[in-house]
mmCIF file of the N, C-alpha and C atoms, coordinates in Angstrom:
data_MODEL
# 
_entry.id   MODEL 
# 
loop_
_atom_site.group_PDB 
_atom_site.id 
_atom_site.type_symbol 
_atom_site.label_atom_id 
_atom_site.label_alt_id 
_atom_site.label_comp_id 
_atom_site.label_asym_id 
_atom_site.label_entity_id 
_atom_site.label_seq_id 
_atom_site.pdbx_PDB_ins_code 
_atom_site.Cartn_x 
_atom_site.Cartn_y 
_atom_site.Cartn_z 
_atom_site.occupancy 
_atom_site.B_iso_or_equiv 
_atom_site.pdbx_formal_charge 
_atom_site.auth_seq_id 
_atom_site.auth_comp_id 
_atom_site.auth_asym_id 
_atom_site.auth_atom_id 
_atom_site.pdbx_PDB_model_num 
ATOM 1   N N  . UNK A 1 1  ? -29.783 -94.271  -187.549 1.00 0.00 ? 1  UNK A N  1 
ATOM 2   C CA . UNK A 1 1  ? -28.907 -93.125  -187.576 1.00 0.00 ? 1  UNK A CA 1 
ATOM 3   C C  . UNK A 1 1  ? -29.668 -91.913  -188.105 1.00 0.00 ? 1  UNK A C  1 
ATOM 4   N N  . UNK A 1 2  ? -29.545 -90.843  -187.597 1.00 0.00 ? 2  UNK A N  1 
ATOM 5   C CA . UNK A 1 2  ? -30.176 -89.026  -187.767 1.00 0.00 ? 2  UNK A CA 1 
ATOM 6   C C  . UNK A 1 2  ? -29.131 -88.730  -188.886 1.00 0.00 ? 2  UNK A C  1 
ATOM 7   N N  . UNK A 1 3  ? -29.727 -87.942  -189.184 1.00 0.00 ? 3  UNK A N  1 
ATOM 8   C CA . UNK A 1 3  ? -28.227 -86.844  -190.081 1.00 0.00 ? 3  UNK A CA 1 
ATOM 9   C C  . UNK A 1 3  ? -27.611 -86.084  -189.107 1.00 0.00 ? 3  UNK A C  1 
ATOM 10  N N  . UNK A 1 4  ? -27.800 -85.443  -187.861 1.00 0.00 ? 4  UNK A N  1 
ATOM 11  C CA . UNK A 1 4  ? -26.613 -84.908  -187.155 1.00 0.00 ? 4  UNK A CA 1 
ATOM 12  C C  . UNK A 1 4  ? -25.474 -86.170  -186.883 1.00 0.00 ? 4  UNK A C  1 
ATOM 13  N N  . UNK A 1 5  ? -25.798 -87.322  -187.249 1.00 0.00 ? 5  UNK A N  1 
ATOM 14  C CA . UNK A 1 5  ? -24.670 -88.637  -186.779 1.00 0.00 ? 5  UNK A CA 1 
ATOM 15  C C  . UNK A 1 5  ? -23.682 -88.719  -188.003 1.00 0.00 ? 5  UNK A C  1 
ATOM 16  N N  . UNK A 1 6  ? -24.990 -88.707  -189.288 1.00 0.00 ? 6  UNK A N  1 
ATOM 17  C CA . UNK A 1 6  ? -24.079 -88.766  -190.297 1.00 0.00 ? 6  UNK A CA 1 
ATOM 18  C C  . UNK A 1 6  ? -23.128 -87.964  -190.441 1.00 0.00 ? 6  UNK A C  1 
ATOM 19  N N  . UNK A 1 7  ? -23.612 -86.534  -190.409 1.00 0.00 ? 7  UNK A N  1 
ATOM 20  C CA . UNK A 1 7  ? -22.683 -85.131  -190.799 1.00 0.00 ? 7  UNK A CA 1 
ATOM 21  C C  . UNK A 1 7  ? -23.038 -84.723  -192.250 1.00 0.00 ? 7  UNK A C  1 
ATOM 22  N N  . UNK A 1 8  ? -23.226 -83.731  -192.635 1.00 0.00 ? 8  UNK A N  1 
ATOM 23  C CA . UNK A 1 8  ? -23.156 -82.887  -193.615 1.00 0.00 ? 8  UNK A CA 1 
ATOM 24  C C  . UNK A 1 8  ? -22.332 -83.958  -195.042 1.00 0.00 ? 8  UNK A C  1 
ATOM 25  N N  . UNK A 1 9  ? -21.623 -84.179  -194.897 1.00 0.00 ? 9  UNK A N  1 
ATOM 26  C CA . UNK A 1 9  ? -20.774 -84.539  -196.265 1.00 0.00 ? 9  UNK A CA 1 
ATOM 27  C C  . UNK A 1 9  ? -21.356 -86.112  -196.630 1.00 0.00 ? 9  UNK A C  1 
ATOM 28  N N  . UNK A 1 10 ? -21.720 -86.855  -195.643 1.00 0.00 ? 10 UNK A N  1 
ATOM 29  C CA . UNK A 1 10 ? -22.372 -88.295  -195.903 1.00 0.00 ? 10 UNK A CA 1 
ATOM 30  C C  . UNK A 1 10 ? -23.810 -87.940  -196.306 1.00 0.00 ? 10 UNK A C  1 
ATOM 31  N N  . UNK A 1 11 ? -24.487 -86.537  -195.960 1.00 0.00 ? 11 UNK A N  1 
ATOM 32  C CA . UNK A 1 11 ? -25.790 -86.781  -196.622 1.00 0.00 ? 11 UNK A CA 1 
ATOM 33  C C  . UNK A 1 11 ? -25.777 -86.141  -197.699 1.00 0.00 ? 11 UNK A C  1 
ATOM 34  N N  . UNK A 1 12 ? -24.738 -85.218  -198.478 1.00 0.00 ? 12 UNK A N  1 
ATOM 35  C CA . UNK A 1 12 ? -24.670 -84.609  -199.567 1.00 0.00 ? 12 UNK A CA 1 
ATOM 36  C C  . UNK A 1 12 ? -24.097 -86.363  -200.396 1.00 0.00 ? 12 UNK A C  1 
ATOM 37  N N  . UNK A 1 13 ? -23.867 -86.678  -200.313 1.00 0.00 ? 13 UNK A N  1 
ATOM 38  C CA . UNK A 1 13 ? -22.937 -88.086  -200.578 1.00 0.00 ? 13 UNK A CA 1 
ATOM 39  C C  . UNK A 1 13 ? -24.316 -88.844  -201.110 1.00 0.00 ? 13 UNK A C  1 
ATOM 40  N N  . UNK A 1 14 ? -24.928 -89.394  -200.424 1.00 0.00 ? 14 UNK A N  1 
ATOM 41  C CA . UNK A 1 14 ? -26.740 -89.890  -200.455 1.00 0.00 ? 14 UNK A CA 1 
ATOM 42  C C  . UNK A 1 14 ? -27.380 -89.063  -201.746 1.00 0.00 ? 14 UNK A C  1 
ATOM 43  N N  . UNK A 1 15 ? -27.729 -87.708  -201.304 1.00 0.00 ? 15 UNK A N  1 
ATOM 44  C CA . UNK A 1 15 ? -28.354 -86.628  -202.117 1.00 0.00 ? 15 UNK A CA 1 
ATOM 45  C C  . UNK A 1 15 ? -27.922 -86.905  -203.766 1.00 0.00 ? 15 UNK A C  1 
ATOM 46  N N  . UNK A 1 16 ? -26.388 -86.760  -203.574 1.00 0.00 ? 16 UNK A N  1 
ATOM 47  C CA . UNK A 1 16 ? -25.685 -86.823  -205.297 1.00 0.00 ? 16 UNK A CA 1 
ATOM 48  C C  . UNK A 1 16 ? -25.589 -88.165  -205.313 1.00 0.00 ? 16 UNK A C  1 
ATOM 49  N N  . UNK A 1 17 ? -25.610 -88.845  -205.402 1.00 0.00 ? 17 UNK A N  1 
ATOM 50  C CA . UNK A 1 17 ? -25.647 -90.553  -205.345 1.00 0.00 ? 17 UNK A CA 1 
ATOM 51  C C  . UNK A 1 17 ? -27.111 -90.723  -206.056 1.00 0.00 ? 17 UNK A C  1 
ATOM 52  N N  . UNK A 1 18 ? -28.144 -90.243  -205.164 1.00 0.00 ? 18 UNK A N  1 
ATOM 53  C CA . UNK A 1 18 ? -29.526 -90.764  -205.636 1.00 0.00 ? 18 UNK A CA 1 
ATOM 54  C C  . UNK A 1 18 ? -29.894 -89.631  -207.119 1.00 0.00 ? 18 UNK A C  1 
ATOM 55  N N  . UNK A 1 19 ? -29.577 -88.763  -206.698 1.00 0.00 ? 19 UNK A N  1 
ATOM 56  C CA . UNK A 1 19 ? -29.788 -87.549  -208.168 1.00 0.00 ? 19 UNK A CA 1 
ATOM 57  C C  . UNK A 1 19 ? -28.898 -88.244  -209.508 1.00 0.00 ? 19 UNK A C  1 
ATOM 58  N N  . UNK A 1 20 ? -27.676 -88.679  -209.341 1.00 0.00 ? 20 UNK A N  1 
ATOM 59  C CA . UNK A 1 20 ? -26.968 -89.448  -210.491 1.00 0.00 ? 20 UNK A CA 1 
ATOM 60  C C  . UNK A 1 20 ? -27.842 -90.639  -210.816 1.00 0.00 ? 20 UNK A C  1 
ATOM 61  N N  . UNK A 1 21 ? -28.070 -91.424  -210.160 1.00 0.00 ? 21 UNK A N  1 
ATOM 62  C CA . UNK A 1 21 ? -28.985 -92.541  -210.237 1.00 0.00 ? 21 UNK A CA 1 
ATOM 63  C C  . UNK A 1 21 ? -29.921 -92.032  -210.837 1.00 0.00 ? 21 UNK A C  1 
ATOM 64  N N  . UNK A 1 22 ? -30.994 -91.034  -210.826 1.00 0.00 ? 22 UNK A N  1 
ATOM 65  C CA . UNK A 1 22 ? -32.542 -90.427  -211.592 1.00 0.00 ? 22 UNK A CA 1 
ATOM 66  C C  . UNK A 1 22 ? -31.676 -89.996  -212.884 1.00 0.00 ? 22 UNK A C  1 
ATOM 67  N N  . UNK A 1 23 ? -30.648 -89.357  -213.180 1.00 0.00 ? 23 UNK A N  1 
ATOM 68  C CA . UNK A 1 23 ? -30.771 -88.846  -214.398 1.00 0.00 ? 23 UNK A CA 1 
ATOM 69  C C  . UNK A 1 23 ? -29.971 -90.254  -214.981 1.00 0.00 ? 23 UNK A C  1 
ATOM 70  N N  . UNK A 1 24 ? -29.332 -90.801  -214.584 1.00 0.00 ? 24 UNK A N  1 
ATOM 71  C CA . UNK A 1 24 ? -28.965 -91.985  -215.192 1.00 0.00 ? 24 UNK A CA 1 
ATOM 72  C C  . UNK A 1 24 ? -30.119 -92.759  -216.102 1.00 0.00 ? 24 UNK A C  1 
ATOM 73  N N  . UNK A 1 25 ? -30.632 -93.322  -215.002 1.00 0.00 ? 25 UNK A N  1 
ATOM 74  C CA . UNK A 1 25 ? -32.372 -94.274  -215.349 1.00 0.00 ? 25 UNK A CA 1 
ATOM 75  C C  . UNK A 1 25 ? -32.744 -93.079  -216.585 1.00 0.00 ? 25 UNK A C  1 
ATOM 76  N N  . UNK A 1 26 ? -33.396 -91.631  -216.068 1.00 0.00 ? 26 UNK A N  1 
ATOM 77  C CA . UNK A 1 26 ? -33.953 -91.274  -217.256 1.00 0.00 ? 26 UNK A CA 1 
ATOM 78  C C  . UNK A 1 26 ? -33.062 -91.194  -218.257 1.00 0.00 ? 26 UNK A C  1 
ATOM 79  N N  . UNK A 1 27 ? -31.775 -90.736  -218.435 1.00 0.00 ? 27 UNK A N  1 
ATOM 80  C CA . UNK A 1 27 ? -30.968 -91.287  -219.876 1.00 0.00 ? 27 UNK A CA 1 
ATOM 81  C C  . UNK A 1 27 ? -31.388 -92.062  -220.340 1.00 0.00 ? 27 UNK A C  1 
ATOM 82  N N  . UNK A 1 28 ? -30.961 -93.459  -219.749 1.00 0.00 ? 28 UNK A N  1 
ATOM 83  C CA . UNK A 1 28 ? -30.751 -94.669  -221.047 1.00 0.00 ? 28 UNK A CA 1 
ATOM 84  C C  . UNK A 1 28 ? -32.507 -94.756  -220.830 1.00 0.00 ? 28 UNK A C  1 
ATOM 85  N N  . UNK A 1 29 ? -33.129 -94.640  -220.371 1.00 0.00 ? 29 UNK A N  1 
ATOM 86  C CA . UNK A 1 29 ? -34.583 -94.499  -220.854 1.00 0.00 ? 29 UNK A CA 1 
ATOM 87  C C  . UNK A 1 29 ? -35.062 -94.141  -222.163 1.00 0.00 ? 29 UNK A C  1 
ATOM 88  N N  . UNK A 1 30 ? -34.910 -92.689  -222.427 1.00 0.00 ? 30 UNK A N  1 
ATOM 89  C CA . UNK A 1 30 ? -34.424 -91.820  -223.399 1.00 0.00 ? 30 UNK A CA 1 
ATOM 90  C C  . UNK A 1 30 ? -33.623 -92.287  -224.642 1.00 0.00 ? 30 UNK A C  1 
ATOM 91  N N  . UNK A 1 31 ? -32.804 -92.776  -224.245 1.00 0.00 ? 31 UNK A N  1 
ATOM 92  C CA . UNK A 1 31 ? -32.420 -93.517  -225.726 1.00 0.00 ? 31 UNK A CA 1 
ATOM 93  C C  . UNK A 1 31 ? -32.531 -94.719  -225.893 1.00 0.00 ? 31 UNK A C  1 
ATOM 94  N N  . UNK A 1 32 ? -33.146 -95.887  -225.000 1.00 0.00 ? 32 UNK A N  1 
ATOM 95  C CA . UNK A 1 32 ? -33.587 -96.825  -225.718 1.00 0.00 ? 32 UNK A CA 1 
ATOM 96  C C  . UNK A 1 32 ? -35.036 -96.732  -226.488 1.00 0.00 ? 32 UNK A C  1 
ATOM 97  N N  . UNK A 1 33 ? -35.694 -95.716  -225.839 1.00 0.00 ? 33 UNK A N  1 
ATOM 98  C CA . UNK A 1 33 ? -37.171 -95.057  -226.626 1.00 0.00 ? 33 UNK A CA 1 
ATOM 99  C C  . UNK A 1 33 ? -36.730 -94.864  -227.983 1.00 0.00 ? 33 UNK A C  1 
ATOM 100 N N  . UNK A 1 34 ? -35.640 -94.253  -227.858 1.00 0.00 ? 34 UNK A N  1 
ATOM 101 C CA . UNK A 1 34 ? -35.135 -93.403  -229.565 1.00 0.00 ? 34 UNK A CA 1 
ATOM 102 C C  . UNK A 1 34 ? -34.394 -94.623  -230.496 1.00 0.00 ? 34 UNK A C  1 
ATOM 103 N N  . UNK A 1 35 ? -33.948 -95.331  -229.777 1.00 0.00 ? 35 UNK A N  1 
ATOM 104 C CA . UNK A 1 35 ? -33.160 -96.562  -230.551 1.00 0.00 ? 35 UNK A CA 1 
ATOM 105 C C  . UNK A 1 35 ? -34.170 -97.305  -231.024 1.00 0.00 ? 35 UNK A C  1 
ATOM 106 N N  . UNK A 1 36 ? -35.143 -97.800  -230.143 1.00 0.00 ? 36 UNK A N  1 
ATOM 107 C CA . UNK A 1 36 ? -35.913 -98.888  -230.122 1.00 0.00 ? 36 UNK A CA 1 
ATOM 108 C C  . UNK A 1 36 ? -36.618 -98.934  -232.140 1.00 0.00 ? 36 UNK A C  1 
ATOM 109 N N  . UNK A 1 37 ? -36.969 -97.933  -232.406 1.00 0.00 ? 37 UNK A N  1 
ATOM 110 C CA . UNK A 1 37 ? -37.885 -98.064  -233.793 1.00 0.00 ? 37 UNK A CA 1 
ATOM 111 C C  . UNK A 1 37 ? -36.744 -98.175  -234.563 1.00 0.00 ? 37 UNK A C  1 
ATOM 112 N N  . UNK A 1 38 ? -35.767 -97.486  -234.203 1.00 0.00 ? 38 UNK A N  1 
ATOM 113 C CA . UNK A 1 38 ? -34.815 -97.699  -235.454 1.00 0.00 ? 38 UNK A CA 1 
ATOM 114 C C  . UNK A 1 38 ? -34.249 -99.585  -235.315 1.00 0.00 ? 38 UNK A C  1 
ATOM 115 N N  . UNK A 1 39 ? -33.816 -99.735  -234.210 1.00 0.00 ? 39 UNK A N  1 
ATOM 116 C CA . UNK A 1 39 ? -33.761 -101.451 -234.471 1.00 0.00 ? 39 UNK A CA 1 
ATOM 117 C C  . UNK A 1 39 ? -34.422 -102.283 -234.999 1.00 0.00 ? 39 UNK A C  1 
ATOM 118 N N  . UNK A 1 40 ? -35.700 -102.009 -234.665 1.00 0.00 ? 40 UNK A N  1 
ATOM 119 C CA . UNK A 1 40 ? -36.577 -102.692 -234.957 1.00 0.00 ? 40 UNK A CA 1 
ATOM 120 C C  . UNK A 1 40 ? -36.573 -102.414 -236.641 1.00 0.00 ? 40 UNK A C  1 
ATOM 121 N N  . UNK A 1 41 ? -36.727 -101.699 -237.348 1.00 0.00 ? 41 UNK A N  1 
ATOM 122 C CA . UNK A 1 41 ? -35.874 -101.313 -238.784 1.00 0.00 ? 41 UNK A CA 1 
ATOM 123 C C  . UNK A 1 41 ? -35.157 -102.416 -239.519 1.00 0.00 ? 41 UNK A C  1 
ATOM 124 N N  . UNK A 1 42 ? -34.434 -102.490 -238.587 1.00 0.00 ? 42 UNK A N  1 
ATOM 125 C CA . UNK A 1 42 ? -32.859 -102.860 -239.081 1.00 0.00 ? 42 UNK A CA 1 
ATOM 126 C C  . UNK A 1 42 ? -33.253 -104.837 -238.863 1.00 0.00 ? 42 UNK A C  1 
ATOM 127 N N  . UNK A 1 43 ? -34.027 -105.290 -237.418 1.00 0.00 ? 43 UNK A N  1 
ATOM 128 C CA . UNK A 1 43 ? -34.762 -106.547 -237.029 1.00 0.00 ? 43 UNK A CA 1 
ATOM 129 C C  . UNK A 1 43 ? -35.539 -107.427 -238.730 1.00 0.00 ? 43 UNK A C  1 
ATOM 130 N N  . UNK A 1 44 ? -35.998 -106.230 -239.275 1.00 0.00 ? 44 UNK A N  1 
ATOM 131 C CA . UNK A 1 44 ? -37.626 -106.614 -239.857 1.00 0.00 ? 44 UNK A CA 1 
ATOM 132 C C  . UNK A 1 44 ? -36.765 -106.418 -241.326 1.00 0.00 ? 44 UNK A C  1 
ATOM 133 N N  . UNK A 1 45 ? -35.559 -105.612 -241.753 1.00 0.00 ? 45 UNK A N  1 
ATOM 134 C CA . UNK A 1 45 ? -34.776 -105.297 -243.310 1.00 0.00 ? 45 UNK A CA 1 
ATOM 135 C C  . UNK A 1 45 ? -34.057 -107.101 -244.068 1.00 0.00 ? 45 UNK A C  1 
ATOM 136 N N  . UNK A 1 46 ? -34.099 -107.822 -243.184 1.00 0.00 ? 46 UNK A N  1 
ATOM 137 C CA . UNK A 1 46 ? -33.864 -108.758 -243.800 1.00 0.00 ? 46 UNK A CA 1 
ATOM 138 C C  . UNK A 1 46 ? -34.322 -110.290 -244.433 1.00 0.00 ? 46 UNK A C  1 
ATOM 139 N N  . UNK A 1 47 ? -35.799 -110.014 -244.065 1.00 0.00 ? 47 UNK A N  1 
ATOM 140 C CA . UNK A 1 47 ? -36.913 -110.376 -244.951 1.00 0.00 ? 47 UNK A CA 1 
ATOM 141 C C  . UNK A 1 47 ? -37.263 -109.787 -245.654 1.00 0.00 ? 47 UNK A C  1 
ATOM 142 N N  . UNK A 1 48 ? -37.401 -108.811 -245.610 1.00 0.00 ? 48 UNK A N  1 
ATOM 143 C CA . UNK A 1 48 ? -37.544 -107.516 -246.721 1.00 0.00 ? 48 UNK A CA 1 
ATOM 144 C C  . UNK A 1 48 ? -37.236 -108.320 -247.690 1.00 0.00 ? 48 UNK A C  1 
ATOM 145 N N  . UNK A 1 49 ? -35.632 -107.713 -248.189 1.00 0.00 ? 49 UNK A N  1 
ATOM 146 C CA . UNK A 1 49 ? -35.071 -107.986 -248.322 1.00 0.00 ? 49 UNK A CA 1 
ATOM 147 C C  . UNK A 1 49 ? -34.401 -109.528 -249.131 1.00 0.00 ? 49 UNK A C  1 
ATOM 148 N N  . UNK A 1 50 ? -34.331 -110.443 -248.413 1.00 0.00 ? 50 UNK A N  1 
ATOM 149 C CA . UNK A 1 50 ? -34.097 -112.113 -249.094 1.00 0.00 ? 50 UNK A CA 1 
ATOM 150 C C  . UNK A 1 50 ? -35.301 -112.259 -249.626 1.00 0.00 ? 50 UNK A C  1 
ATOM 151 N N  . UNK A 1 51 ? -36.960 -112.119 -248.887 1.00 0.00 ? 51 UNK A N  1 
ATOM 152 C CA . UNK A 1 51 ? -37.772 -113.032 -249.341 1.00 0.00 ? 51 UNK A CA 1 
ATOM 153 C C  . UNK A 1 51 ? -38.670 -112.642 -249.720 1.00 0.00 ? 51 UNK A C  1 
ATOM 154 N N  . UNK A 1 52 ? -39.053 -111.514 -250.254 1.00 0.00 ? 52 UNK A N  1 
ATOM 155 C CA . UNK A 1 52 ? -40.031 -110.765 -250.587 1.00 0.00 ? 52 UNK A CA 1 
ATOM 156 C C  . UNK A 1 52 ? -39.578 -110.672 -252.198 1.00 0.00 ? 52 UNK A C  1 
ATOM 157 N N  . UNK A 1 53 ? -41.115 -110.325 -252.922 1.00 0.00 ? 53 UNK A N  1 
ATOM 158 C CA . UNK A 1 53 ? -40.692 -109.933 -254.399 1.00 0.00 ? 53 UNK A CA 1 
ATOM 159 C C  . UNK A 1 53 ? -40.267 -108.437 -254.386 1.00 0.00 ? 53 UNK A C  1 
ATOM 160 N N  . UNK A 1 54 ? -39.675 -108.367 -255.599 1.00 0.00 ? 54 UNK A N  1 
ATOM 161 C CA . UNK A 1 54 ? -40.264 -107.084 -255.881 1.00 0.00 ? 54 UNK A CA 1 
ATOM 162 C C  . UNK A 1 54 ? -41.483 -106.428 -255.846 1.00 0.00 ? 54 UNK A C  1 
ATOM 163 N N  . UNK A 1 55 ? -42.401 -107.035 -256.390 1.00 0.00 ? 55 UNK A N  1 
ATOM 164 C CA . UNK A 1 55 ? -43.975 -105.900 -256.449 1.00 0.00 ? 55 UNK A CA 1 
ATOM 165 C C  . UNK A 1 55 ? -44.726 -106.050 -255.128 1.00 0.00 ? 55 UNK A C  1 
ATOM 166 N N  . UNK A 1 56 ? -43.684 -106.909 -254.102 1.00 0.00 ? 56 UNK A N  1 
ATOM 167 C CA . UNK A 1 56 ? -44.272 -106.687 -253.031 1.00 0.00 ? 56 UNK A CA 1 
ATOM 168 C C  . UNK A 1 56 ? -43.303 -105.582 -252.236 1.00 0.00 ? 56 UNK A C  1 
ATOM 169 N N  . UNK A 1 57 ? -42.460 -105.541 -252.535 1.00 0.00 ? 57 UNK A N  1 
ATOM 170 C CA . UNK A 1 57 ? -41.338 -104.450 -251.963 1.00 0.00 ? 57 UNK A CA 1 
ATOM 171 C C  . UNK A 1 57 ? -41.781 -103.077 -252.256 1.00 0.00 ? 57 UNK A C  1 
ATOM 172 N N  . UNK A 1 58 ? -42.585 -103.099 -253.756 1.00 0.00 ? 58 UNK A N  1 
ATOM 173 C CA . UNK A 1 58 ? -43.012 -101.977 -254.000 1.00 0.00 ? 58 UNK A CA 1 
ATOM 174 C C  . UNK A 1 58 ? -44.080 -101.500 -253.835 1.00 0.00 ? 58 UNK A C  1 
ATOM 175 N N  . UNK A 1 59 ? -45.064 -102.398 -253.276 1.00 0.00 ? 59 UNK A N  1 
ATOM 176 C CA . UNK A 1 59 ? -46.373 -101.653 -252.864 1.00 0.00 ? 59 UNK A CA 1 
ATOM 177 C C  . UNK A 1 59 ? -46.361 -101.877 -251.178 1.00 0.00 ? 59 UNK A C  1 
ATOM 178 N N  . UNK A 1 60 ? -45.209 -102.093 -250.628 1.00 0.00 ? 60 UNK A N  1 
ATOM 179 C CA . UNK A 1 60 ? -45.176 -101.856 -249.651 1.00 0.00 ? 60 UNK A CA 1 
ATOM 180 C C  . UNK A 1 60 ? -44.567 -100.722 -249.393 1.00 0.00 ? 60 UNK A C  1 
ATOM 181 N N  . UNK A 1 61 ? -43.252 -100.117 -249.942 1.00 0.00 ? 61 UNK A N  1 
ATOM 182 C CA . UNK A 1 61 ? -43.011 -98.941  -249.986 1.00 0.00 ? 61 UNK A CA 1 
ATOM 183 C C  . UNK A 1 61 ? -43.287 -98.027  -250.528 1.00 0.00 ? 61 UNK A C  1 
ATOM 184 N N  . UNK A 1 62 ? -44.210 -98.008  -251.606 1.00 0.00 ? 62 UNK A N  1 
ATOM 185 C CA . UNK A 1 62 ? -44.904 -96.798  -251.852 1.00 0.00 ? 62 UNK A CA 1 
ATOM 186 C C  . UNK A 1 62 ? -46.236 -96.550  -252.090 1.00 0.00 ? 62 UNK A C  1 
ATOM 187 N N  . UNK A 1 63 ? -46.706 -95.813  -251.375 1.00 0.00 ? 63 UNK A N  1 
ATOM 188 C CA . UNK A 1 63 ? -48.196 -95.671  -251.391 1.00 0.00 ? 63 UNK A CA 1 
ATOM 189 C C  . UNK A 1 63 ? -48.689 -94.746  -251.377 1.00 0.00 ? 63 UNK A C  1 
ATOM 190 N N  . UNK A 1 64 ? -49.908 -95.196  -252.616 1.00 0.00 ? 64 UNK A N  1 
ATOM 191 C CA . UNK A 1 64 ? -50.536 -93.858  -253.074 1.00 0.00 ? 64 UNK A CA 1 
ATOM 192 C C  . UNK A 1 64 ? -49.854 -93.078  -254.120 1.00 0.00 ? 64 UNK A C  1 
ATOM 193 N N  . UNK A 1 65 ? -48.602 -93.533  -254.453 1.00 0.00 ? 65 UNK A N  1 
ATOM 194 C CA . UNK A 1 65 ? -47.453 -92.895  -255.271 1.00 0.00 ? 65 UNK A CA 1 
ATOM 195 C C  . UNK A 1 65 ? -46.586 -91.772  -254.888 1.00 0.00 ? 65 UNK A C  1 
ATOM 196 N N  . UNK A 1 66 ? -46.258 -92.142  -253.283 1.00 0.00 ? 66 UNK A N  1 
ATOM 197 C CA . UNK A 1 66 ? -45.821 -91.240  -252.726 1.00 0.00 ? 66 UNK A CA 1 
ATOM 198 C C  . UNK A 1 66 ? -44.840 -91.809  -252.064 1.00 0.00 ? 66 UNK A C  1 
ATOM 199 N N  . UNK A 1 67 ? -43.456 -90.711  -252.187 1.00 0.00 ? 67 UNK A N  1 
ATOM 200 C CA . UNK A 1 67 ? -41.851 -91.481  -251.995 1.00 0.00 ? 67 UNK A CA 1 
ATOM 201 C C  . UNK A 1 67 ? -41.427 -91.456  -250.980 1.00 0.00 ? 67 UNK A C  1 
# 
């Protein structure tokens, strides 16, 4: 099938169809980039956390003597 078969309104139809689809994909792209470190945060806080000492909690979080 040509686009004179389709007509005007079935290929604007295609056009916005595939353009929603690109900014879609790049969205959640976009914020699973931005989510991703913070989960990973939240993944890794509960060993921290239960099984670690203190003076390991603390020379892991501060270094150099800086907060």
């Amino acid at each position: 099938m040509n686009v004179e078969q389709l007509g005007l309104p079935a290929v604007m139809a295609v056009m916005t169809h595939g353009f929603m689809l690109f900014w879609a994909v790049l969205v959640v792209t976009i914020a699973a980039l931005s989510f991703g470190p913070s989960f990973a945060h939240v993944l890794e806080s509960i060993p921290r956390l239960k099984q670690w000492s203190p003076e390991l909690w603390r020379e892991t979080t501060v270094f150099n003597a800086q907060f």
